[in-house]
matplotlib code that plots the C-alpha trace (Angstrom):
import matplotlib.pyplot as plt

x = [1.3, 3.0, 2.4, 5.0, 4.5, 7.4, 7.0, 7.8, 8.1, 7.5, 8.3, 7.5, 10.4, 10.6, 9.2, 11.0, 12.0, 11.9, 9.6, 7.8, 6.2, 5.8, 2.7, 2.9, 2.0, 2.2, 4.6, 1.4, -1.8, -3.5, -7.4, -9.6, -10.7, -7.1, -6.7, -9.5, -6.8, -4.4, -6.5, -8.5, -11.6, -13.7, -17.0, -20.4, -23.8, -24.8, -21.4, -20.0, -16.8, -13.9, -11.3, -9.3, -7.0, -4.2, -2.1, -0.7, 2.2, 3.4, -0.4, -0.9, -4.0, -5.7, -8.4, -10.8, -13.1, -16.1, -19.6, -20.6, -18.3, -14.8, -13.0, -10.2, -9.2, -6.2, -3.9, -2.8, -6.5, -8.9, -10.8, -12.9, -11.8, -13.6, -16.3, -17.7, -21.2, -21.0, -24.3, -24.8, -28.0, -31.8, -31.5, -28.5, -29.0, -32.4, -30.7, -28.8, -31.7, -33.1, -30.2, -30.1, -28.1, -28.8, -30.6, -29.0, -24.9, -24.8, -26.4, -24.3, -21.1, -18.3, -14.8, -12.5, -9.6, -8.5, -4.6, -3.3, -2.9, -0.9, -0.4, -3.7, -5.8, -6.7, -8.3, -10.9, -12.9, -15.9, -18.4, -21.4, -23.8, -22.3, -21.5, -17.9, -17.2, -13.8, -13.4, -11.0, -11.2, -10.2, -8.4, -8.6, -11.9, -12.5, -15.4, -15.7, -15.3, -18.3, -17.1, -14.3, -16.9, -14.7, -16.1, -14.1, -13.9, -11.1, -10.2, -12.3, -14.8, -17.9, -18.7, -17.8, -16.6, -14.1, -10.5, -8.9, -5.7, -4.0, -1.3, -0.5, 2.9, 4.2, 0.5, -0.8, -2.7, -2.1, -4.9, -6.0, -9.4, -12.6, -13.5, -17.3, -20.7, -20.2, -17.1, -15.7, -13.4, -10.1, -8.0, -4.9, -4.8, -2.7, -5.0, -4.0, -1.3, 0.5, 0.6, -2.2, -4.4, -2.9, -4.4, -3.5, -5.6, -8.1, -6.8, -7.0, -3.4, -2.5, -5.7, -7.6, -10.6, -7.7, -8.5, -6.0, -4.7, -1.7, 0.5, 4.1, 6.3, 9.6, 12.4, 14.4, 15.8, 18.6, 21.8, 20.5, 19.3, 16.1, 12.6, 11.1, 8.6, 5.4, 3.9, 0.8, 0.0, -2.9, -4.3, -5.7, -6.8, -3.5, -3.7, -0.3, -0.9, -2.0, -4.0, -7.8, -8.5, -8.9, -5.8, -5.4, -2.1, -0.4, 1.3, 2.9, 2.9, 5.3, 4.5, 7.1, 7.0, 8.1, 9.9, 8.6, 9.5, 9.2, 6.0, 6.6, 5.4, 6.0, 4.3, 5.4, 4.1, 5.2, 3.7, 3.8, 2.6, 3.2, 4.1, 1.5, -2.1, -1.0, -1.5, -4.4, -2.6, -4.5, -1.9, 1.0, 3.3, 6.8, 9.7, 12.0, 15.4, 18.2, 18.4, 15.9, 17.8, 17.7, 13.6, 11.3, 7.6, 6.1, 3.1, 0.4, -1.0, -4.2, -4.7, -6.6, -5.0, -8.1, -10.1, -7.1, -7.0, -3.2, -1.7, 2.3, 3.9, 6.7, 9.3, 10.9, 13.8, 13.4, 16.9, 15.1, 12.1, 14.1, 16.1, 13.0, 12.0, 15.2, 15.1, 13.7, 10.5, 7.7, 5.8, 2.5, 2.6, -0.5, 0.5, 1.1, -1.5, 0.3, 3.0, 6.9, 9.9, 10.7, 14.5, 14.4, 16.0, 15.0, 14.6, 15.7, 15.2, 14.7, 10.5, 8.5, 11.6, 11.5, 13.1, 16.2, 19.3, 20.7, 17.3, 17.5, 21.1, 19.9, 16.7, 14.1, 12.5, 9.3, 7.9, 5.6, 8.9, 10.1, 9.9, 7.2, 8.9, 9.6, 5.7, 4.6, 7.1, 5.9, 2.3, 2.5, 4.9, 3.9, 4.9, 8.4, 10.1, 12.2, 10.5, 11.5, 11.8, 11.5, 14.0, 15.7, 13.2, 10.7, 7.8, 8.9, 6.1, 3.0, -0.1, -3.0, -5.3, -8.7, -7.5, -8.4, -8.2, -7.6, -8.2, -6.5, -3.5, -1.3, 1.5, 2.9, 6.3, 6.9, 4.0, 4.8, 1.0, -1.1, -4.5, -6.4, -9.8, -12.5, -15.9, -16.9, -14.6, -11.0, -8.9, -5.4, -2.9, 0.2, 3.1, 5.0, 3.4, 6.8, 4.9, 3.9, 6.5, 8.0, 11.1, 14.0, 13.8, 10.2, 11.4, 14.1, 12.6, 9.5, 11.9, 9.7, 12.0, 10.7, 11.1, 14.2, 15.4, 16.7, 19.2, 19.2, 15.4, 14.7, 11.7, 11.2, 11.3, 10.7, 14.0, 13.3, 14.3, 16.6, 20.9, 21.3, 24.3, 21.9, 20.1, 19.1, 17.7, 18.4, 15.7, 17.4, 18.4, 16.6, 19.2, 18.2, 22.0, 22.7, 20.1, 22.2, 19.3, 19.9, 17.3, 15.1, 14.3, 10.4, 9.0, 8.6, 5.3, 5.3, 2.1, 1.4, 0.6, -1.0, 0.9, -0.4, -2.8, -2.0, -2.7, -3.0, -0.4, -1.4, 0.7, 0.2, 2.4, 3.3, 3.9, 1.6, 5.1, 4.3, 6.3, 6.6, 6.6, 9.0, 8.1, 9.6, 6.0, 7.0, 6.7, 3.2, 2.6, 1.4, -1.2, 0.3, -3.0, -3.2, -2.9, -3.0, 0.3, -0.7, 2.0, 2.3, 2.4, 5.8, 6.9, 6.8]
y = [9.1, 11.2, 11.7, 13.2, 14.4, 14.5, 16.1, 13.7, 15.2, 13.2, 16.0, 15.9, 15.9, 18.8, 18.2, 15.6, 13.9, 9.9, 8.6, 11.9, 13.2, 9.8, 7.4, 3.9, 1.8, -1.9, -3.6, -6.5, -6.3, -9.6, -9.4, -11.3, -14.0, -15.4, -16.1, -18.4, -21.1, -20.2, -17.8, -19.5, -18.3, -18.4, -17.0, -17.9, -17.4, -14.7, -13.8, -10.3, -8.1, -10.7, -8.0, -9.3, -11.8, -13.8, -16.5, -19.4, -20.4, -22.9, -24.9, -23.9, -21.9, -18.9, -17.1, -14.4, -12.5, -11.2, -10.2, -12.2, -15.0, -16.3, -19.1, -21.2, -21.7, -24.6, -22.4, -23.1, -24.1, -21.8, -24.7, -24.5, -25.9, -25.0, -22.1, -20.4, -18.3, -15.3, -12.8, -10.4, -11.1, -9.9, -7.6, -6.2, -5.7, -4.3, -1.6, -0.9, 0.0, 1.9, 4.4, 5.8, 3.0, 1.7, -2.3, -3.0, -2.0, -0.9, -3.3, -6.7, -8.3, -7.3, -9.3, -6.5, -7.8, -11.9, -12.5, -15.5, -15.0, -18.4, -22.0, -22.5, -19.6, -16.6, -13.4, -11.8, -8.9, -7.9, -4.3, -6.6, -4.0, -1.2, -2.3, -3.9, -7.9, -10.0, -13.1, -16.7, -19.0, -22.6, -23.6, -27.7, -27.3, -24.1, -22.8, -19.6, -19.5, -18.5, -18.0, -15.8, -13.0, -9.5, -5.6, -4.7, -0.9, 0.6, -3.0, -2.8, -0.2, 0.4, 1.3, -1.2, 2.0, 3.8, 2.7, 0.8, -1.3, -3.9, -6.0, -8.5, -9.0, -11.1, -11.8, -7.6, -6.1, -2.9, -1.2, 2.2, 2.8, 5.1, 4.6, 5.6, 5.0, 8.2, 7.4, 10.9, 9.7, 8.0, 5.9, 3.8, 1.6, -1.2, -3.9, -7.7, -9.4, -8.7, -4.8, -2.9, -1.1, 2.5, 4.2, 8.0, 10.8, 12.7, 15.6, 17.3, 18.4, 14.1, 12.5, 14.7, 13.5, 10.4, 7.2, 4.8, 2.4, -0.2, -1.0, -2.8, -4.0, -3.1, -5.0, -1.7, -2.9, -5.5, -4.2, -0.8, -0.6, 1.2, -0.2, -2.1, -0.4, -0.5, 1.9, 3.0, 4.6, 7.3, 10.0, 12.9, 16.8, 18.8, 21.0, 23.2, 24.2, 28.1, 27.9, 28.2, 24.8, 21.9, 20.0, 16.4, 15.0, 11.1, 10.3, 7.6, 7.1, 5.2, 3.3, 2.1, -1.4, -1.8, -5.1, -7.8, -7.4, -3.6, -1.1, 1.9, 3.0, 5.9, 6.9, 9.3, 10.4, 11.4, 13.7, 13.1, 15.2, 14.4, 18.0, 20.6, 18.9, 15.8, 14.0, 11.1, 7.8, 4.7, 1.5, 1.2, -1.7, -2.9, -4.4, -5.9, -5.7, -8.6, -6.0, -3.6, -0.5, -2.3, -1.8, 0.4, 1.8, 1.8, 4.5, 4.5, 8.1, 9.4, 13.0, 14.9, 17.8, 19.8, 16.8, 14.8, 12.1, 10.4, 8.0, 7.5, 5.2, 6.4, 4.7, 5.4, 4.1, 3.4, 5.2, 8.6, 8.4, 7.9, 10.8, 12.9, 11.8, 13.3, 16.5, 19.7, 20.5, 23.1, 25.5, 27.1, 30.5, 32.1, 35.9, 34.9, 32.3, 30.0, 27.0, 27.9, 26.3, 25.9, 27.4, 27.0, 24.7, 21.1, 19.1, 16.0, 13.1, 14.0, 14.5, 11.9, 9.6, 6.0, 4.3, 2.8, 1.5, 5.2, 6.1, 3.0, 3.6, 6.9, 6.1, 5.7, 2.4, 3.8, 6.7, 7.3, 8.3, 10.7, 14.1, 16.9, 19.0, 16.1, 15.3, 18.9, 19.4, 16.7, 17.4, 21.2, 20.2, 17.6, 18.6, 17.8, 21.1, 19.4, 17.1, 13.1, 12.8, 9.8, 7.4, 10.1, 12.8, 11.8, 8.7, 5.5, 5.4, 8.2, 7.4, 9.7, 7.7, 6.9, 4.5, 0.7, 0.2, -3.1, -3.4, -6.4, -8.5, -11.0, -12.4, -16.0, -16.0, -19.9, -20.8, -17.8, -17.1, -13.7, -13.5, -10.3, -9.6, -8.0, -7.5, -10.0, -12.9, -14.1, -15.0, -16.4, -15.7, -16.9, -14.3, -15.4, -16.3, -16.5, -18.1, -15.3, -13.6, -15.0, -13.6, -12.9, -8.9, -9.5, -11.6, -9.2, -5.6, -7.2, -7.0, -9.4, -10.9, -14.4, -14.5, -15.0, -15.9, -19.9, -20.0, -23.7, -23.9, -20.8, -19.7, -17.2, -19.8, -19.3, -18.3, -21.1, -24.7, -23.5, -22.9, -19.3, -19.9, -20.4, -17.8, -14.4, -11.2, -7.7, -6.3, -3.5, -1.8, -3.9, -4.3, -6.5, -7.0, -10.3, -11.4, -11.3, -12.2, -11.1, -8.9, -10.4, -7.6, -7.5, -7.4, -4.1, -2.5, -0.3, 2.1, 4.0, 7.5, 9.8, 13.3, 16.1, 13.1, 12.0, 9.1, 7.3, 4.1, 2.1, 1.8, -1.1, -0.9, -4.6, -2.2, -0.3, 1.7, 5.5, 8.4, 11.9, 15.0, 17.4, 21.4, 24.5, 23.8, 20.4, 17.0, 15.4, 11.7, 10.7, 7.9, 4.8, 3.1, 2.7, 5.7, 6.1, 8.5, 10.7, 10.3, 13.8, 14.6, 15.4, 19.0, 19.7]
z = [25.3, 22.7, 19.0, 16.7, 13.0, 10.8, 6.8, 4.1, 0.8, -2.7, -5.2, -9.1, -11.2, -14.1, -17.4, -18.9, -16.0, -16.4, -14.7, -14.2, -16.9, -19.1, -18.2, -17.8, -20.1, -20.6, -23.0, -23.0, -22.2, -22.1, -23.1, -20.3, -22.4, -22.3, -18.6, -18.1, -18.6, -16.2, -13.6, -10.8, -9.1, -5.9, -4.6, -2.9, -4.0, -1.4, 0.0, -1.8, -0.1, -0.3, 0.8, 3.8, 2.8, 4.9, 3.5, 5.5, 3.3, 5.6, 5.3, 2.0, 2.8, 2.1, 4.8, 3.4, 5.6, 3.6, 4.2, 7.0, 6.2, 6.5, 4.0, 4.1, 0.8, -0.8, -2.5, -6.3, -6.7, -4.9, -3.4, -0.5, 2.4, 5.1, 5.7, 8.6, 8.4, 10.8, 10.8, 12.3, 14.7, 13.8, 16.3, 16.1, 12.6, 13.5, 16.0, 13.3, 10.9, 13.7, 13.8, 11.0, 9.2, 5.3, 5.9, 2.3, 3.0, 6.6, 9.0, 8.1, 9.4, 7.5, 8.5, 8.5, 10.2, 10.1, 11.3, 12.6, 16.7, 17.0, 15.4, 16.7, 16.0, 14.1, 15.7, 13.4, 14.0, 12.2, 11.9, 13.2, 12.3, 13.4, 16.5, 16.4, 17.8, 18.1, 18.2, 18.0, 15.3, 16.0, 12.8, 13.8, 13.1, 11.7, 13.8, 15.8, 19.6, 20.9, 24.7, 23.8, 21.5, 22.4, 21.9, 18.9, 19.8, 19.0, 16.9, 14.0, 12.3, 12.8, 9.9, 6.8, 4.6, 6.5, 6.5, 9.1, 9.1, 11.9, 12.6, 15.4, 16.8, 19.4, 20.6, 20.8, 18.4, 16.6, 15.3, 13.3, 13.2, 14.2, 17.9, 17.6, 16.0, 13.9, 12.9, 14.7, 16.4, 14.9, 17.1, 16.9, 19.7, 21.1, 22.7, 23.7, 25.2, 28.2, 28.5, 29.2, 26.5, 25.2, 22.9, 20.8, 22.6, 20.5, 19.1, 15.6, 15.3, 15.8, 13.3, 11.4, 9.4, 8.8, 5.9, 7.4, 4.9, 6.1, 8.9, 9.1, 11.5, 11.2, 13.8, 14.6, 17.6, 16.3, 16.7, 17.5, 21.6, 20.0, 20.1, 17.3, 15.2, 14.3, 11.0, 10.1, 6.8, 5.9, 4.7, 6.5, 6.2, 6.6, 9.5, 8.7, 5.3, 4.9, 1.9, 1.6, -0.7, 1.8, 1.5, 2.1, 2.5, 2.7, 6.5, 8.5, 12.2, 14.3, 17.2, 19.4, 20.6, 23.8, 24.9, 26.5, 30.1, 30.3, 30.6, 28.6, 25.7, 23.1, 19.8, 17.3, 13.8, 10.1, 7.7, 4.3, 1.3, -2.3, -4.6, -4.7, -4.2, -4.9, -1.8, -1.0, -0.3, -1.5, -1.0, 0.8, 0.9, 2.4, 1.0, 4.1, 3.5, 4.4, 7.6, 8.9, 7.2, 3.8, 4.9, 2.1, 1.9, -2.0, -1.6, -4.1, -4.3, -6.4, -7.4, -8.9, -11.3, -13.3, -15.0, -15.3, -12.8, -11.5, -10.0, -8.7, -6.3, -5.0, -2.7, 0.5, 2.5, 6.2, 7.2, 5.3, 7.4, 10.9, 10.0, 9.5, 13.1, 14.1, 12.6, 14.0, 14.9, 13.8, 16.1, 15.8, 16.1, 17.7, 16.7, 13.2, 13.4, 11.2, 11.5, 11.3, 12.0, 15.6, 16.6, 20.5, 22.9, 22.6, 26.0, 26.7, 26.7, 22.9, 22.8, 20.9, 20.5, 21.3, 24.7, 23.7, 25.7, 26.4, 28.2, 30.0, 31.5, 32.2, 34.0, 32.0, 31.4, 30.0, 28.5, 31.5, 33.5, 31.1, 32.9, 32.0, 29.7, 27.6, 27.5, 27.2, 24.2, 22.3, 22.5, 22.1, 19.0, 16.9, 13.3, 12.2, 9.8, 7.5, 4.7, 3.4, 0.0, -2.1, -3.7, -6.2, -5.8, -8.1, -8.3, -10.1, -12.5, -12.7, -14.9, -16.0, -17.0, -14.8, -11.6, -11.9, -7.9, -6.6, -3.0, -1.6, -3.1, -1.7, -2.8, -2.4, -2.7, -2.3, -4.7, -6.6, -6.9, -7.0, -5.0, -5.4, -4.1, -5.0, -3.8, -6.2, -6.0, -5.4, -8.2, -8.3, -10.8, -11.5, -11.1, -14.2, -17.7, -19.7, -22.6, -23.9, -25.0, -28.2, -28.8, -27.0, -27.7, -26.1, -23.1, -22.0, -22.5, -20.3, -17.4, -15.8, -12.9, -13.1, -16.8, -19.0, -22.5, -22.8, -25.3, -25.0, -25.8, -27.2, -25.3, -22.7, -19.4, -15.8, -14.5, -10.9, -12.0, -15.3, -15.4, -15.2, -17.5, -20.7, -19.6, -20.7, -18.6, -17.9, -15.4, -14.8, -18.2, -20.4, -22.7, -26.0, -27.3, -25.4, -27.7, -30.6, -32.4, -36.7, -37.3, -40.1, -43.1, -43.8, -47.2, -48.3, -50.0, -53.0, -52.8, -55.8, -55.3, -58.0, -58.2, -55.5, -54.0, -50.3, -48.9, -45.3, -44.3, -41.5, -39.1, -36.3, -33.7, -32.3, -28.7, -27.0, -26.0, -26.6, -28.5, -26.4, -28.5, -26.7, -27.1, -25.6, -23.2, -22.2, -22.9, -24.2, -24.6, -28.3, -28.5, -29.5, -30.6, -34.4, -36.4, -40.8, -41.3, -44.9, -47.4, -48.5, -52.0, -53.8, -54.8, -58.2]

ax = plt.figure().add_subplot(projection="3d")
ax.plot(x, y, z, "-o")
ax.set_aspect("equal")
plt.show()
């Protein structure tokens, strides 16, 4: 088993930059008190941590794994549909007092991991007081499958506050997680189906103190003769960097899937740090393209700078992160006692690389025939030199402002509905409220892709059911002038202002949009809350 780390870069743009140096801010912000009409709610007297979601589109149906429970819930209306109570027994939650662990947050069953394992079941996997289970859930009935209870090392935490992340595909599960009671030991694992278990060998220079935070599975193999993929995203302590400050940087692995039929397997890793100390990775999601290449990773990052606290998502295409893999390596140096780039020979096969068709032709079918060098290579070089940088070298949007985390959504694209959940509740949103903007200036700078202007009603409409050829949007630019809307002059006021007297005007902006003040220092944001401008007084 090899592991491979390749640097992905996600630099700042200079002072001024788009995107850079301005923080986002909401066109409309809609107070709480106006969404009890139109967002829908779910929770249980006794039942908190509602944070592993999984829609069934095709049935309509939403499963949550919380504390010691799991729902299946009618989508567009949050009903309960069927329930299933899952404790953690006495004693085990009594072993788990007895070690050390907290009998108020620790020692329960928290359902960490629910996917659907066929048409007939979902495989769940919950901390069970610190001491991992697996199991099947019949969904005819809904009920658990006692028989089939499974150690969840390796599958699942042990511990209900460390990150962990899983996907199943074709019938094997994929899973990043800690691999001990003291959460020491960080795994990712492949467990399941019809290959035997594998799983990444301990070692600081592969995990390092890792948070793991999403997977994906990407089909790299059509049209290619390479293996499909499988990517997991974290954060980690850097090992590379030569700098005294701890330093904590955002990475991606790749596993390789093998094919059905054959028994190799590879691994391989990516590295990713965001500027200088910007770094901690706290979402990740992927947009699949119409083929895998058109594939892209949004990272959410958090930071740090001083007291200032920020946030960036930044994106990544999938053709910038294979080339990375294919770049050259780095080396530790022991004289110098610090990382370089490495400029000798490279074996081959090419170390840490996947088994496609050309190592089939040539002989090998799996990575355990690859010859020693190969091995030894990869494991005595697992940092990649050159970095990956983001879609046009800078984040999409970057906020300073204190993070509002959410820490599960899921989107249903049929229904077009939003479920996000919390350790509260669930609540369902609608993706689109077009009723609320009420002009056409309004529905078109909103750039909100389910939303556009009806010239035929004149309202802002949900773009699904209406003639695009009455309608108006620009997502992209945002531009207002297909609008053609005549501007109406306001009333204007006459204040009366005594000689060398001042006096404050009001000034209500209808957007929260804000001004930047540019200086030979930078750029710097200007509130755009309600300010009184003074009306200076007149020169003699």
């Amino acid at each position: 088993v090899t592991v491979l780390l390749v640097l992905v870069t996600a630099a700042t743009g200079a002072a001024g930059t788009p995107g850079a140096s301005w923080s986002a801010v909401p066109r409309r912000t809609v107070p709480y008190e106006e969404l009890q009409d139109t967002a829908k709610r779910f929770s249980q007297g006794g039942v908190s941590h509602y944070l592993t979601l999984t829609l069934d589109e095709a049935e309509a149906l939403l499963y949550v794994g919380a504390r010691e429970a799991v729902f299946a819930l009618a989508t567009g209306t949050v009903e309960l549909k069927a329930a299933i109570s899952w404790e953690a027994p006495v004693e085990k939650k009594a072993e788990c007092v007895q070690k050390g662990k907290n009998n108020q947050t620790d020692c329960f069953n928290y359902v960490r991991f629910l996917q659907s394992y066929n048409s007939s079941h979902l495989y769940a996997c919950g901390t069970y007081a610190f001491q991992p289970k697996c199991t099947y859930i019949e969904l005819s009935g809904f009920t658990l499958d006692p028989v089939a209870f499974e150690d969840g090392k390796g599958k699942c935490p042990y511990d209900p506050t460390k990150g962990h992340t899983g996907l199943i595909v074709d019938g094997e599960l994929y899973s990043a997680t800690f691999n001990n009671f003291l959460g020491t030991e960080p795994v990712i694992l492949r467990n399941l189906g019809p290959h035997y278990s594998m799983k990444t060998e301990y070692l600081t220079s592969w995990l390092n103190e890792p948070h793991f935070v999403a997977s994906a599975f990407v089909p790299e193999s059509a049209g290619s003769g390479d293996d499909d993929k499988v990517y997991f995203f974290f954060s980690e302590r850097a090992v590379e960097y030569d700098c005294y400050a701890e330093q904590v940087v955002a990475r991606v692995a790749r596993v390789c899937k093998v094919r059905l039929g054959t028994p190799g397997h590879t691994w391989g890793r990516v590295l990713s740090w965001f500027g200088a100390g910007f770094g901690p990775l706290s979402m990740t999601t992927t947009l699949p393209g119409a083929r895998w290449q058109d594939t892209a990773f949004f990272g959410v990052f958090q930071a740090r700078w001083g007291d200032v606290d920020v946030s960036a998502i930044c994106r990544y295409p999938i053709l910038e992160v294979k080339k990375a893999f294919e770049g050259p390596y780095k080396e530790y140096r022991e004289q110098a006692q610090k990382w370089g780039r490495y400029s000798g020979e490279v074996p081959t096969p090419r170390p840490g690389a996947c088994i496609t068709d050309w190592h089939r032709q040539n002989g090998f079918a799996s990575s355990l025939e690859l010859p020693d060098n190969t091995l030894n290579f990869a494991k005595k070089h697992p940092l990649m030199d050159e970095p990956v940088p983001p879609q046009r070298g800078r984040p999409l949007p970057l906020k300073r402002e204190p993070a509002q985390p959410v820490e599960s959504l899921v989107l249903a694209g049929t229904k077009k509905l939003l479920f996000a959940g919390s350790r509260l509740q669930v609540a369902q949103l609608p993706l689109a409220e077009c009723g609320r903007y009420q002009s056409c200036t309004d529905c078109v700078l909103a750039r909100d892709p389910y939303c556009a202007w009806s010239r035929n009603g004149s309202a802002c409409v949900r773009t699904d059911g209406h003639n695009g050829s009455h309608l108006v949007q620009d997502v992209l630019s945002s531009d207002t002038g297909a609008c053609s809307v005549p501007q109406v002059a306001k009333q204007g006021e006459t204040l009366l202002v005594p000689h060398r007297c001042a006096r404050a005007i009001p000034c209500h902006p209808m957007d929260p949009i804000p001004s930047h003040l540019v200086s030979p220092h930078g750029s710097h944001p200007i509130p755009s809350h309600p300010t009184s401008a003074p009306v200076p007084p007149r020169p003699r």
